[in-house]
NUTIVEX-175293 format. One record per residue: chain; x, y, z of N, C-alpha, C in turn. Coordinates in Angstrom, 2 decimals, padded with zeros to 5 digits. Last residue first. Example, Ala and Ser with C-alpha at 12.3 -4.5 7.8 and 13.67 -1.06 7.14 Angstrom:
% NUTIVEX-175293
A  012.85  -002.25  007.08  013.67  -001.06  007.14  012.90  000.03  007.87 $
A  013.19  -005.69  007.80  012.30  -004.50  007.80  013.20  -003.30  007.80 $
This chain:
% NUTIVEX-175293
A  -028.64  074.00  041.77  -028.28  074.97  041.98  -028.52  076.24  041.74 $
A  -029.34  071.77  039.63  -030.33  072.18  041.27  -029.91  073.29  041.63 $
A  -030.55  071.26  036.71  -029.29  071.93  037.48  -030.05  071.98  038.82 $
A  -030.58  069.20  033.39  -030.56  069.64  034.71  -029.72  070.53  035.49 $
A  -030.70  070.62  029.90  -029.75  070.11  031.02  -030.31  070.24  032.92 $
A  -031.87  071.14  028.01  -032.51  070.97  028.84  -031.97  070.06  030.36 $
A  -030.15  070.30  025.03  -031.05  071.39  025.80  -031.29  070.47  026.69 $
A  -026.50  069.37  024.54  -027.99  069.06  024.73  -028.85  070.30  025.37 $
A  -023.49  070.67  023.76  -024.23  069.25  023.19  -026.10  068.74  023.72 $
A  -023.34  072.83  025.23  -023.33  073.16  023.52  -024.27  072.07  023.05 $
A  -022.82  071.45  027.39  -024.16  072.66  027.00  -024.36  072.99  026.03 $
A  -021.13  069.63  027.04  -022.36  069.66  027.17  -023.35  069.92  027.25 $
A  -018.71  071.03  024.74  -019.17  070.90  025.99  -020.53  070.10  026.06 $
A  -016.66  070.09  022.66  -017.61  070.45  022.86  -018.17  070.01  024.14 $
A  -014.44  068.40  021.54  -014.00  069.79  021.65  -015.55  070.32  022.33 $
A  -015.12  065.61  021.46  -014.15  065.52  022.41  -013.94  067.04  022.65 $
A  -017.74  063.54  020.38  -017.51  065.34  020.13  -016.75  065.73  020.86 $
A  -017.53  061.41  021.46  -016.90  061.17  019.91  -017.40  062.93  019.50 $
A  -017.24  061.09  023.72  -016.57  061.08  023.14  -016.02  060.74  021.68 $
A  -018.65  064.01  025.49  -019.18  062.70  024.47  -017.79  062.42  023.91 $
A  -017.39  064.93  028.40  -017.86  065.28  027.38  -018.06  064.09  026.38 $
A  -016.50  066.87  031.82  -017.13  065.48  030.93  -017.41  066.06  029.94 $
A  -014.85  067.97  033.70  -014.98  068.41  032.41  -015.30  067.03  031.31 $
A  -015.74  067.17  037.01  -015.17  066.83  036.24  -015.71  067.79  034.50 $
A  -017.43  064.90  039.95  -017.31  066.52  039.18  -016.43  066.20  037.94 $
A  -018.40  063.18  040.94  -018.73  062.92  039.70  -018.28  064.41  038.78 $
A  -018.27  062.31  043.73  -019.04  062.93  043.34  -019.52  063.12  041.91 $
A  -015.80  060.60  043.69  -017.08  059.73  043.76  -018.20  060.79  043.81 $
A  -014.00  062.55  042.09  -014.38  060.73  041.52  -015.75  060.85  042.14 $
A  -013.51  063.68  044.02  -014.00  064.45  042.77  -014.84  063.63  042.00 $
A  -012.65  062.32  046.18  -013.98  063.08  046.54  -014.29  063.03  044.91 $
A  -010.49  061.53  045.10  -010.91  060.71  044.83  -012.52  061.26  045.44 $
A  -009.04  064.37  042.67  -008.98  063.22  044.00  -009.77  062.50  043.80 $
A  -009.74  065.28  040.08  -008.32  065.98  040.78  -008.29  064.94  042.00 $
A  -010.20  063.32  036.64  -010.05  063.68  038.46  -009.11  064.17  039.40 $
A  -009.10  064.50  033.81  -008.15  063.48  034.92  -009.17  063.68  036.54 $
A  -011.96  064.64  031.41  -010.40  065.45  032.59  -010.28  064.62  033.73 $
A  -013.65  062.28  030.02  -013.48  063.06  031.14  -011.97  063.66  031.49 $
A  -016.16  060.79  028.26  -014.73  061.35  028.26  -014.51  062.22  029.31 $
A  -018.42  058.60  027.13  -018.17  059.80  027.67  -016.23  059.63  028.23 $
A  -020.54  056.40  024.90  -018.95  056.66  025.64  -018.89  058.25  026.17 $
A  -023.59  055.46  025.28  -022.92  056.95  024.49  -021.37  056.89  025.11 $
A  -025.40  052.71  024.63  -024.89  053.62  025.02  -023.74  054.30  024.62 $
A  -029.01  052.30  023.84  -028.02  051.93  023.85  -026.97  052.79  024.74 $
A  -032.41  051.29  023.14  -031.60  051.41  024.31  -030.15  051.42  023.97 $
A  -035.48  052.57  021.43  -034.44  051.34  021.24  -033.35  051.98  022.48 $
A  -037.64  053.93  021.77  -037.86  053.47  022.62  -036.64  052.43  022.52 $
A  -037.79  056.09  019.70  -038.76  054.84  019.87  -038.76  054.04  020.77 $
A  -036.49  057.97  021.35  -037.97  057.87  021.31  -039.06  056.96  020.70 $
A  -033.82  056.32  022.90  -034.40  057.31  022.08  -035.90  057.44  022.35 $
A  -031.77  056.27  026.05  -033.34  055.05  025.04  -033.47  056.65  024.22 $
A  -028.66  055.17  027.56  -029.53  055.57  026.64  -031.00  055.00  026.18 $
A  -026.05  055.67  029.69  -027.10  054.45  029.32  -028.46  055.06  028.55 $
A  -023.01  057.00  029.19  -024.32  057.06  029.65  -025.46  055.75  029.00 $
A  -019.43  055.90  030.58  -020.77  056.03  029.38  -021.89  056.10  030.21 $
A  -017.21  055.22  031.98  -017.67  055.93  031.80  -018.41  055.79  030.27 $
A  -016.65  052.75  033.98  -016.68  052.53  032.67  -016.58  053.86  031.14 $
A  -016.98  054.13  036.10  -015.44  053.68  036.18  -015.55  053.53  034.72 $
A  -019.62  055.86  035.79  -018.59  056.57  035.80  -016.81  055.70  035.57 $
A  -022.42  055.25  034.04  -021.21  054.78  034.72  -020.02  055.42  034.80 $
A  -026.06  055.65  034.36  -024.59  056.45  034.08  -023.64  055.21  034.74 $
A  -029.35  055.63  032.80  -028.24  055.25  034.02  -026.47  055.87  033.47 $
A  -030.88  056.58  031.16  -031.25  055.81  031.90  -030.15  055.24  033.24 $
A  -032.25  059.60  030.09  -030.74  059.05  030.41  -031.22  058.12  031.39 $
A  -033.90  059.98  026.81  -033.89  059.77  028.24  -032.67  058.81  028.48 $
A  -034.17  062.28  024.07  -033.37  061.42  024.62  -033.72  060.71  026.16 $
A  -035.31  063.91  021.45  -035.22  063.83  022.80  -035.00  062.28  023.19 $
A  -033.52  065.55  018.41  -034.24  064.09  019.33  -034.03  064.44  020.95 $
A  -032.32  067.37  017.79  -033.80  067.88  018.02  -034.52  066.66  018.68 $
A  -030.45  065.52  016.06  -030.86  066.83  016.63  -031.71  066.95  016.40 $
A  -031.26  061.95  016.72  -031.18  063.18  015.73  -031.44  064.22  015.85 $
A  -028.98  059.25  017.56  -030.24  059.76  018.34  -030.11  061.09  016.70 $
A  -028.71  055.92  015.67  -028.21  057.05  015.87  -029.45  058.52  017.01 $
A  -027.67  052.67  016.52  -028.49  053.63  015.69  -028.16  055.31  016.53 $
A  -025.62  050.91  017.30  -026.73  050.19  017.28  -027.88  051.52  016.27 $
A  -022.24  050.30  016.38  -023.14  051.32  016.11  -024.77  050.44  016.20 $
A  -019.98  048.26  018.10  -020.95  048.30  017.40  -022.04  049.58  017.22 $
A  -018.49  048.37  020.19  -017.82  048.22  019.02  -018.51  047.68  017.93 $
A  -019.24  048.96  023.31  -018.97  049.82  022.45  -018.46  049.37  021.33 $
A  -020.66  046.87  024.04  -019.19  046.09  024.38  -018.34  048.00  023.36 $
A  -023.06  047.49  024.00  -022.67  047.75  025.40  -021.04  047.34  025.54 $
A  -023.58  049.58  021.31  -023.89  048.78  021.83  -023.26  048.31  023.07 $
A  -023.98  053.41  020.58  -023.48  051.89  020.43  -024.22  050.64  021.06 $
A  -025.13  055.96  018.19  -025.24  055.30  019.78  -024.86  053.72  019.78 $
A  -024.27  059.27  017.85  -023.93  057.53  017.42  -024.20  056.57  018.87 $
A  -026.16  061.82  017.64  -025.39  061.13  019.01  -025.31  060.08  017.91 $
A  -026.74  065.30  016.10  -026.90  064.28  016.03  -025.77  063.01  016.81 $
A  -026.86  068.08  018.38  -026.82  067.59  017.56  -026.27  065.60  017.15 $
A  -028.61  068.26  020.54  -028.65  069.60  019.62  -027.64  068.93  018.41 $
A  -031.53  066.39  022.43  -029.36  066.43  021.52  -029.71  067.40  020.28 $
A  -032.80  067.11  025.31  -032.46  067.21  023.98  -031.37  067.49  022.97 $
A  -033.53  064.82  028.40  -032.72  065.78  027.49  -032.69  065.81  026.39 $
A  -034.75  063.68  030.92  -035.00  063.61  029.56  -033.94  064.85  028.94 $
A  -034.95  061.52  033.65  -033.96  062.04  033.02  -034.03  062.32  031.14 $
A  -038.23  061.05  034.98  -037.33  060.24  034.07  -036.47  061.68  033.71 $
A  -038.60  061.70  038.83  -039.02  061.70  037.09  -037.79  061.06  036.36 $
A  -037.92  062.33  041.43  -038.18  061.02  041.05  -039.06  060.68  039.76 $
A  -035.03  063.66  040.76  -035.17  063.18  041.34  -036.65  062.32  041.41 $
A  -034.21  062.50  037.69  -033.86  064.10  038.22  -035.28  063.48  039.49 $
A  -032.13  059.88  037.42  -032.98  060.57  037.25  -033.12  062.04  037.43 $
A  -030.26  056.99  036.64  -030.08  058.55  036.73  -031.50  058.70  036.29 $
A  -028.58  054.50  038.37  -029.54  054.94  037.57  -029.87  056.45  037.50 $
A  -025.42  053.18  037.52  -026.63  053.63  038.20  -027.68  054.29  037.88 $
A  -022.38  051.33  037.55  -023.94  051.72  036.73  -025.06  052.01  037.98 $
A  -021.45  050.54  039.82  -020.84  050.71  038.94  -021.43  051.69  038.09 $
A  -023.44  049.99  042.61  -023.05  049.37  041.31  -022.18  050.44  040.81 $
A  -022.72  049.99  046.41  -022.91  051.05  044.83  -022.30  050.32  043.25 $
A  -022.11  049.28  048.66  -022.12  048.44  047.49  -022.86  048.67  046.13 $
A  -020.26  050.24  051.46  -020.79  050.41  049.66  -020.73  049.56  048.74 $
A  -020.56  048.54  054.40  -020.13  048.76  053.57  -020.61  049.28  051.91 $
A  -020.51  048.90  057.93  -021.06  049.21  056.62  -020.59  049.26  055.82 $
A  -019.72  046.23  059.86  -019.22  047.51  059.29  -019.88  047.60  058.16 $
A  -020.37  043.76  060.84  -020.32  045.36  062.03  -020.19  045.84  061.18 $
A  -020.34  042.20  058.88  -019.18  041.54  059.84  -019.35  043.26  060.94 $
A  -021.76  044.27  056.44  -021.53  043.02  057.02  -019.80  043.18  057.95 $
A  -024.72  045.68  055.85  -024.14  045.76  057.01  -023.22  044.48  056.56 $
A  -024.51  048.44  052.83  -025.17  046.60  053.41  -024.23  046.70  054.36 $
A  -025.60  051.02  050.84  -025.15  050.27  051.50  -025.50  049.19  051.92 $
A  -025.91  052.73  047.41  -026.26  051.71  048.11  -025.71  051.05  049.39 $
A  -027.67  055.80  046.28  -026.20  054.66  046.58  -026.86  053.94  047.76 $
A  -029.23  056.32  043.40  -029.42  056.36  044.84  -028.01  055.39  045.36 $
A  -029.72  060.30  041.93  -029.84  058.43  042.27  -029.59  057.85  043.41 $
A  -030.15  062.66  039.87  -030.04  061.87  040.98  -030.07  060.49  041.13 $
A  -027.41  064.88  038.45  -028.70  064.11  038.15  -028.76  063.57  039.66 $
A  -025.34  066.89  036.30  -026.21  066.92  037.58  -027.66  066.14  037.21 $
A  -022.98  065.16  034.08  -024.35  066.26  034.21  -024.63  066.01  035.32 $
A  -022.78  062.20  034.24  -021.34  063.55  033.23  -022.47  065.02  033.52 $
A  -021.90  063.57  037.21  -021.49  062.95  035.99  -022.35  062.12  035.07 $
A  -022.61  064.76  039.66  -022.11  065.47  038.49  -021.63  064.95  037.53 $
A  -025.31  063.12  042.02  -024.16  063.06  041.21  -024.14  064.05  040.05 $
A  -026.79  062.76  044.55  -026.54  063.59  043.71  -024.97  063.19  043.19 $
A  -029.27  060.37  046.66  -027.82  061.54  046.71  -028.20  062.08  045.25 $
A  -030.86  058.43  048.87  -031.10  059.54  047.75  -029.94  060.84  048.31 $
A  -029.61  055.33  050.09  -029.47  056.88  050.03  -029.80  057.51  048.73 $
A  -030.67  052.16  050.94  -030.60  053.15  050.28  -030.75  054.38  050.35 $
A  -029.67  049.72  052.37  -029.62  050.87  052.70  -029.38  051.75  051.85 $
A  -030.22  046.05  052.15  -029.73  047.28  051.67  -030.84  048.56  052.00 $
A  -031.83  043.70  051.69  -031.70  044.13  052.73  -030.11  045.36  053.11 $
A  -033.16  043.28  049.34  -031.55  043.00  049.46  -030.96  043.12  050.70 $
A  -035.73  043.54  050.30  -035.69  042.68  049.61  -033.98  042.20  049.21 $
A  -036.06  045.71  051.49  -036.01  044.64  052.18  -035.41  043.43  051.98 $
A  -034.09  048.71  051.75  -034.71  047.78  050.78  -034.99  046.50  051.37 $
A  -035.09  051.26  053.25  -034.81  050.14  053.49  -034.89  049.33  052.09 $
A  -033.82  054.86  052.55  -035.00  053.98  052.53  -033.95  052.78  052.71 $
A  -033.57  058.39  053.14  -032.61  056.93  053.15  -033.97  056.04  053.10 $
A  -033.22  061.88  051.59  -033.76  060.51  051.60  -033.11  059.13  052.34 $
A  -032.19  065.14  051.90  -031.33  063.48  051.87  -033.05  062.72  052.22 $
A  -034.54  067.29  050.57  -033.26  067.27  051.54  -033.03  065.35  051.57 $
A  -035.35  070.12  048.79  -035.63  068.61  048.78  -034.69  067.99  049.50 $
A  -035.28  072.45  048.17  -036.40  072.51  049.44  -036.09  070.88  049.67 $
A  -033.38  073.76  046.46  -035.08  074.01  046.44  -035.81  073.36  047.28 $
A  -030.85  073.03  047.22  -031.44  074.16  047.57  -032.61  074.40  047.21 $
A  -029.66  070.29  048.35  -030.66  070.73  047.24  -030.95  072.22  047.90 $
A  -026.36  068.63  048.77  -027.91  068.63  049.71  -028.96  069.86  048.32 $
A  -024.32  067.58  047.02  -024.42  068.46  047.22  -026.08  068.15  048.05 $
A  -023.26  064.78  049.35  -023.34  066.25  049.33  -023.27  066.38  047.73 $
A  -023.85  063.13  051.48  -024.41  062.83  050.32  -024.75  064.87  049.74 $
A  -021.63  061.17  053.57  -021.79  062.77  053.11  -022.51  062.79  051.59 $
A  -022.44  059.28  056.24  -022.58  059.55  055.01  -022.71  061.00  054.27 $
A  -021.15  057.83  058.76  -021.75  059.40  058.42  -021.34  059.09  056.76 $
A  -021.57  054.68  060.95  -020.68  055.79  059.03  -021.89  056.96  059.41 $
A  -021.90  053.42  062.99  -021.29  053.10  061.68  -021.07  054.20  060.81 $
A  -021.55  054.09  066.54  -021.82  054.78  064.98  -020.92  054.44  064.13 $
A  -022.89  052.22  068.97  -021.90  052.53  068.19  -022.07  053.33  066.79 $
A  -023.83  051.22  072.70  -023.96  052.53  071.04  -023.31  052.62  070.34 $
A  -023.94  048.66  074.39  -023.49  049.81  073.98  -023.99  050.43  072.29 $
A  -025.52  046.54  074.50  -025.46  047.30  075.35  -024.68  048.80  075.24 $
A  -025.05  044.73  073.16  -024.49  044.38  073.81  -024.18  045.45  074.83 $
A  -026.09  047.14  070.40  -025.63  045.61  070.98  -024.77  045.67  071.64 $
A  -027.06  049.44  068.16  -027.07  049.13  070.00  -026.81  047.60  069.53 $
A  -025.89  051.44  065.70  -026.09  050.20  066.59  -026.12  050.14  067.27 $
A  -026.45  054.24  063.04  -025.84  053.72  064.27  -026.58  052.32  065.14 $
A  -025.68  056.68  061.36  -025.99  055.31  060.80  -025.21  054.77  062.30 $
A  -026.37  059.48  059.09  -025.56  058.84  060.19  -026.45  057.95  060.52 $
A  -026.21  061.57  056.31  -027.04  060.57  056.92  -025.81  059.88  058.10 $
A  -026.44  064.79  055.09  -025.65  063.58  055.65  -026.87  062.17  055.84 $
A  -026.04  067.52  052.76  -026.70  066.76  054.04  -025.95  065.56  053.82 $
A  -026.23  071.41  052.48  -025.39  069.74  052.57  -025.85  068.54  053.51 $
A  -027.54  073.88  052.29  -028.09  072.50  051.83  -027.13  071.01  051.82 $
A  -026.79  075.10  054.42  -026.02  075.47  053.63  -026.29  074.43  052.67 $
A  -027.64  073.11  057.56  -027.17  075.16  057.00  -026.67  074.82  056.14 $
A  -028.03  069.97  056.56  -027.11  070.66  057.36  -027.59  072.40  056.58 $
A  -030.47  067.37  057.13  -029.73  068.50  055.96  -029.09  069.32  057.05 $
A  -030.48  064.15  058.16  -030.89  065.60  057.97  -030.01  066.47  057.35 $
A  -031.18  061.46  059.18  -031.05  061.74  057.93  -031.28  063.31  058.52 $
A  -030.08  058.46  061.07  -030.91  059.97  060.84  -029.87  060.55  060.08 $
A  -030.92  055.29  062.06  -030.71  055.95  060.72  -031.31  057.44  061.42 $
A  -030.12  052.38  063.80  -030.72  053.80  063.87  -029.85  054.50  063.06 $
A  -030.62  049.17  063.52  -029.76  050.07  063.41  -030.92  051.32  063.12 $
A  -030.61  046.16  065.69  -031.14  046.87  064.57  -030.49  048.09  064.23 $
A  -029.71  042.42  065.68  -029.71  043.72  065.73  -030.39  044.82  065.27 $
A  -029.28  039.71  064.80  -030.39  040.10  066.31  -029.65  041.44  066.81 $
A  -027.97  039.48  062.11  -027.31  039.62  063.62  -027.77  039.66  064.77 $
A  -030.02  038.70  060.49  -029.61  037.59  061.01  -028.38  037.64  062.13 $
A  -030.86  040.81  059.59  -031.49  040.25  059.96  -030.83  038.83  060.51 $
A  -029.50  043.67  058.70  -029.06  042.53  058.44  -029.77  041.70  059.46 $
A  -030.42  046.11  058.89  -029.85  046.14  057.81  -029.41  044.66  057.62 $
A  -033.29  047.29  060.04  -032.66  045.79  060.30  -031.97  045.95  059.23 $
A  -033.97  050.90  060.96  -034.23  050.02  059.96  -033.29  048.54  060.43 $
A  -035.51  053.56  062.22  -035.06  052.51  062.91  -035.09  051.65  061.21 $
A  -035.09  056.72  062.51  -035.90  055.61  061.94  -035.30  054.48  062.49 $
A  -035.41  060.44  062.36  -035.01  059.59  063.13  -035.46  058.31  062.54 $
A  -034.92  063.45  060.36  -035.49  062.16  060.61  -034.99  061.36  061.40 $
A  -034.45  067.18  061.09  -033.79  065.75  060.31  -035.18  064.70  061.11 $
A  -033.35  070.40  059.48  -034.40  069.40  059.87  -033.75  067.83  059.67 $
A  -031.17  072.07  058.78  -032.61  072.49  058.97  -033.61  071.92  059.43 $
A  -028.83  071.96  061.28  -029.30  071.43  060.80  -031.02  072.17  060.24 $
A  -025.11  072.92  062.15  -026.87  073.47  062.66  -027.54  072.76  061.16 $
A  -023.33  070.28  063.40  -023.79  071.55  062.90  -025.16  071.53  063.27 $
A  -021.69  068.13  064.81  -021.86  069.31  065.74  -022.59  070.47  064.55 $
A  -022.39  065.05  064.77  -021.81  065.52  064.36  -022.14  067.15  064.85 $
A  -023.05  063.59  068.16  -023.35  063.34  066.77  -022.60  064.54  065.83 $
A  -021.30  061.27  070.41  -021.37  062.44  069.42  -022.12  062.47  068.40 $
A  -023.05  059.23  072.57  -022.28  058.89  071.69  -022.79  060.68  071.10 $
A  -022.81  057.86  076.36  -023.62  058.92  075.54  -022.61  059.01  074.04 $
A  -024.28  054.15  076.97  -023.34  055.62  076.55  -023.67  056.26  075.90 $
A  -027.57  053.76  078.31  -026.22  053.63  077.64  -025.29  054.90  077.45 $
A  -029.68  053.54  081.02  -029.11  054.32  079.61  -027.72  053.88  079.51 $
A  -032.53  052.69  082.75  -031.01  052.13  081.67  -030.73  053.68  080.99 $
A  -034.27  053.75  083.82  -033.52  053.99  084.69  -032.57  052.92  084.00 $
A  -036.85  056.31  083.77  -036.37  055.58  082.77  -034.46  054.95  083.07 $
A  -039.93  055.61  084.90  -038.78  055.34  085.29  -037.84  055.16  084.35 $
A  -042.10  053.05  085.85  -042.25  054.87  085.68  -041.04  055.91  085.18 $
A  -040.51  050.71  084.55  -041.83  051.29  085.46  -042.27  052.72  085.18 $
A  -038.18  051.32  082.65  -038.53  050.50  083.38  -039.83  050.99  084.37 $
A  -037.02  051.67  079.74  -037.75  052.10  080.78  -038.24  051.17  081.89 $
A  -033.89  052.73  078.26  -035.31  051.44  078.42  -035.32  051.91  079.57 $
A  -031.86  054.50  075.83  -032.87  054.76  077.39  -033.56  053.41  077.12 $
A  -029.17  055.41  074.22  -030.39  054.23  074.33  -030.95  054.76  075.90 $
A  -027.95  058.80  073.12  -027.85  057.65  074.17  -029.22  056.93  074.09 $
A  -026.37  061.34  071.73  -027.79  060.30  071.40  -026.84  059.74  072.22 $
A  -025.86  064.94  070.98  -025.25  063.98  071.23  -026.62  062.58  071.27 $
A  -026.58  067.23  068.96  -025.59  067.11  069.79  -024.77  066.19  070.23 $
A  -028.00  068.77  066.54  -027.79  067.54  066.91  -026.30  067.94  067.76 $
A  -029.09  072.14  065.84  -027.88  071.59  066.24  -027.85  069.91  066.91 $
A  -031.78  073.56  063.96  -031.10  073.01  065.01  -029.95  072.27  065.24 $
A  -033.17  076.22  062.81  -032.51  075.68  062.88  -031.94  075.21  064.02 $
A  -035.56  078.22  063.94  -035.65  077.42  062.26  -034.45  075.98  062.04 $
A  -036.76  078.76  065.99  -036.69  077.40  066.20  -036.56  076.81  064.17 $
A  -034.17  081.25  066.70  -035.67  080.69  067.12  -035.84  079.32  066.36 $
A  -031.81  082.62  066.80  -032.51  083.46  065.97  -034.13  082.42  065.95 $
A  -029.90  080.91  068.06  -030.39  081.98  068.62  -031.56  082.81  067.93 $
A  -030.74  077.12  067.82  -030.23  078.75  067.30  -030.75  079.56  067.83 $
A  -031.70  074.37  069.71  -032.07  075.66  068.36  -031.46  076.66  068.63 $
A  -030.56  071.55  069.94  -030.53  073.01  070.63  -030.72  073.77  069.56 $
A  -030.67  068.12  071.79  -030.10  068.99  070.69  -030.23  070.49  071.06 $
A  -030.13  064.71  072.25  -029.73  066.01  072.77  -029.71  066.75  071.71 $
A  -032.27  062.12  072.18  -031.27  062.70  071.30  -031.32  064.34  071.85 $
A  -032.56  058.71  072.16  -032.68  060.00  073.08  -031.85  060.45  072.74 $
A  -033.67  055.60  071.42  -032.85  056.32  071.54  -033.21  057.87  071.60 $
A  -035.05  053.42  073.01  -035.54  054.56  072.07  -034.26  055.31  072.15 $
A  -035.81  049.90  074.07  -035.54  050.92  074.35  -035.41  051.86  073.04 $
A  -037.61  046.87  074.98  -037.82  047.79  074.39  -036.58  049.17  074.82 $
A  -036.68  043.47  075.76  -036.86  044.76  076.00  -036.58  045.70  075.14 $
A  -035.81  041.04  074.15  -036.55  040.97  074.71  -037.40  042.60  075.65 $
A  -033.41  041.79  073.23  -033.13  041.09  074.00  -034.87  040.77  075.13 $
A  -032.75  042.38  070.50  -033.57  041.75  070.58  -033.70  040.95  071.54 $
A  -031.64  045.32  070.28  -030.62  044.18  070.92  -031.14  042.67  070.72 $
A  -034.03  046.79  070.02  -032.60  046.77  069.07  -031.85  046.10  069.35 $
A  -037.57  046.81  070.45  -036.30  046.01  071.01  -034.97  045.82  070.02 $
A  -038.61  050.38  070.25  -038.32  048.98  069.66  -037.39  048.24  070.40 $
A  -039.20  053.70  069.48  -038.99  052.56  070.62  -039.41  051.25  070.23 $
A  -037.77  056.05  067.63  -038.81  054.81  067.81  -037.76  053.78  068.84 $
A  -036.85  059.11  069.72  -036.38  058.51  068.65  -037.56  056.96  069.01 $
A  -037.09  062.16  070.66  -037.23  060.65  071.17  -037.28  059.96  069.43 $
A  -035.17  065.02  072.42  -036.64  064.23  071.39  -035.84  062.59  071.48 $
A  -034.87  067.23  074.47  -034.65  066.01  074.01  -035.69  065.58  073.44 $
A  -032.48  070.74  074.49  -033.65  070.23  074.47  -033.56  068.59  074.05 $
A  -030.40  073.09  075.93  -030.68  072.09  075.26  -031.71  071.37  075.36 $
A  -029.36  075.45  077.08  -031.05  075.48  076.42  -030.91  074.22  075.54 $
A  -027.33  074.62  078.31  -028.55  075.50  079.62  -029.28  074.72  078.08 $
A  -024.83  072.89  077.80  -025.81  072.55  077.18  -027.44  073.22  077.92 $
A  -022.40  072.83  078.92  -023.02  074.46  079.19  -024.02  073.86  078.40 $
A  -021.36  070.40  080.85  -021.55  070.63  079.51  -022.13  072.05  080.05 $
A  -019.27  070.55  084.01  -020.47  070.11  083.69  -020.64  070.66  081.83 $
A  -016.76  071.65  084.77  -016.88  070.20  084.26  -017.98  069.78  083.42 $
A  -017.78  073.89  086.52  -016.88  073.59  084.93  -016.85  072.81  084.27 $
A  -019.36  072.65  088.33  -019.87  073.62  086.98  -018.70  073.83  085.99 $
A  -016.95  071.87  089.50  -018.39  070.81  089.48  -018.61  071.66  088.11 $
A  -015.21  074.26  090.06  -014.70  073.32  089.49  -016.01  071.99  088.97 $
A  -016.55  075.25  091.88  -016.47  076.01  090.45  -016.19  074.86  089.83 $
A  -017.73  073.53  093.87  -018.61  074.18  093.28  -018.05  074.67  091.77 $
A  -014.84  074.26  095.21  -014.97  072.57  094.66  -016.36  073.03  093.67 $
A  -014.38  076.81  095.60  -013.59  075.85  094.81  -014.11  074.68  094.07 $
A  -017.04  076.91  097.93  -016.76  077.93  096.34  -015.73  077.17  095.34 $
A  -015.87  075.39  099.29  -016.90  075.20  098.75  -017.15  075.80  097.65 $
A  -013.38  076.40  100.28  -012.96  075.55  099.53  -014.46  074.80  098.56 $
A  -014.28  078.78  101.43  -013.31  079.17  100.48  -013.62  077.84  099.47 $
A  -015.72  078.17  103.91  -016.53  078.43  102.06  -015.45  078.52  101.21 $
A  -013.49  077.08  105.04  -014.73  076.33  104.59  -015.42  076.75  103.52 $
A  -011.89  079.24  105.71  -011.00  078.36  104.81  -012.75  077.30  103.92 $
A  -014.01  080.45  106.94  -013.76  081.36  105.66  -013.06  079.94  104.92 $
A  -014.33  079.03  109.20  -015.55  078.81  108.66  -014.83  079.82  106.78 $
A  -012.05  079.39  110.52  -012.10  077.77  109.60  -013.50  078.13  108.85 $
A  -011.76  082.18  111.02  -011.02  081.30  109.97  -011.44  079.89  109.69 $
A  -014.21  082.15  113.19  -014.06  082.78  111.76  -013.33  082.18  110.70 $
A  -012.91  080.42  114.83  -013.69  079.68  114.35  -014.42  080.91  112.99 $
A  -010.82  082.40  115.74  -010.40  081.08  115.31  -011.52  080.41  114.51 $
């Protein structure tokens, strides 16, 4: 008799045990780094956000972001934590943690990480503590990411108190620049001019016109002067809704070039910039035909 209750007993210990470890994450070789410790609530206490992650089987080239929760410490002790929030699930070559105030007058702050994903695509994710909980504003896909080694940028601007991303655009050519966000009412929003500025990432955008450019004035219905094969050119900014490039020759006079484009297949295509661009006043000729020294990261 007391055989059987002791078997029904482990039986149901073994049960309840499997069922505990099922439940539990399989996260065995996950590892935690620490993110800047600052008061983000400005409630007078310091806490850091704490970030779950896990290197690849093949050793510590690549890592996997998992998940992030706020910790404040208390004595010895780290005995707050907030909810635990997703971060997006790839393997990453490397990323940044930061803390930036996108809006100074919510008594908030916001946690920025920036890292490149396997396969040079990178992101930026963009998240808030108040009121005690964790929230994630936006994943930013600032894709194409660089295959020569140069991976997503985000900087503070103070002075607009804007969130600037070093991305990549295909229009009308592969160049770089930077898009712009701003926090308002909780929600991030783009406030990417229209016109932007094009570089190759942090040099001047120079190219040579193989043959001779009409270059206008900004309402286009004026010829301001002409660029002359074999002139080198610098591209000072691009607009894609307007579409034209923003121009300076080599003396240094400024105007701009109308560009022409195939229908966008969506609206990714749009805000990346892909597309069969071309000058529009050489409408049969490509851009490789039309300048040396075309950028390419790829």
């Amino acid at each position: 008799m007391k055989l059987k209750k002791v078997s029904k007993f482990m039986t149901a210990f073994v049960l309840s045990l499997t069922m505990i470890c099922t439940a539990m994450p399989l996260n065995v070789n996950a590892e935690t780094m620490q993110g800047p410790e600052v008061d983000y609530d400005f409630d007078g206490k310091k806490e850091y956000p704490k970030i779950l992650f896990q290197y690849d089987e093949y050793g510590n080239r690549f890592m996997t972001l998992l998940s992030m929760q706020m910790v404040r410490r208390i004595g010895m002790e780290n005995d707050y934590i907030s909810n635990e929030i997703d971060i997006n699930p790839f393997k990453y070559r490397g990323s940044d943690v930061r803390v930036v105030d996108l809006n100074p007058k919510d008594k908030q702050k916001e946690i920025v990480i920036d890292y490149s994903e396997d396969g040079a695509q990178s992101y930026a994710e963009v998240f808030s503590f108040k009121n005690g909980t964790l929230t994630k504003l936006a994943t930013i896909d600032t894709y194409p990411g660089f295959t020569n080694g140069r991976t997503i940028e985000s900087s503070m601007n103070k002075k607009t108190n804007q969130l600037e991303i070093f991305s990549c655009s295909f229009y009308p050519f592969q160049h770089t620049y930077y898009r712009k966000y701003k926090l308002e009412n909780g929600k991030l929003k783009d406030v990417t001019p229209n016109e932007t500025n094009a570089n190759i990432f942090d040099k001047p955008l120079k190219i040579k016109a193989k043959k001779s450019i009409k270059v206008l004035n900004q309402k286009m219905n004026k010829k301001l002067f002409y660029i002359n094969s074999g002139e080198t050119l610098t591209v000072l900014a691009t607009n894609r809704k307007s579409q034209y490039i923003k121009v300076k020759n080599s003396a240094g006079k400024i105007g701009y070039v109308p560009i022409t484009t195939k229908e966008w297949r969506n609206d990714m295509d749009f805000d990346r910039g892909y597309g069969d661009h071309r000058l529009k006043q050489y409408p049969n000729i490509s851009m490789y035909e039309m300048f040396d020294d075309l950028p390419g990261f790829n």
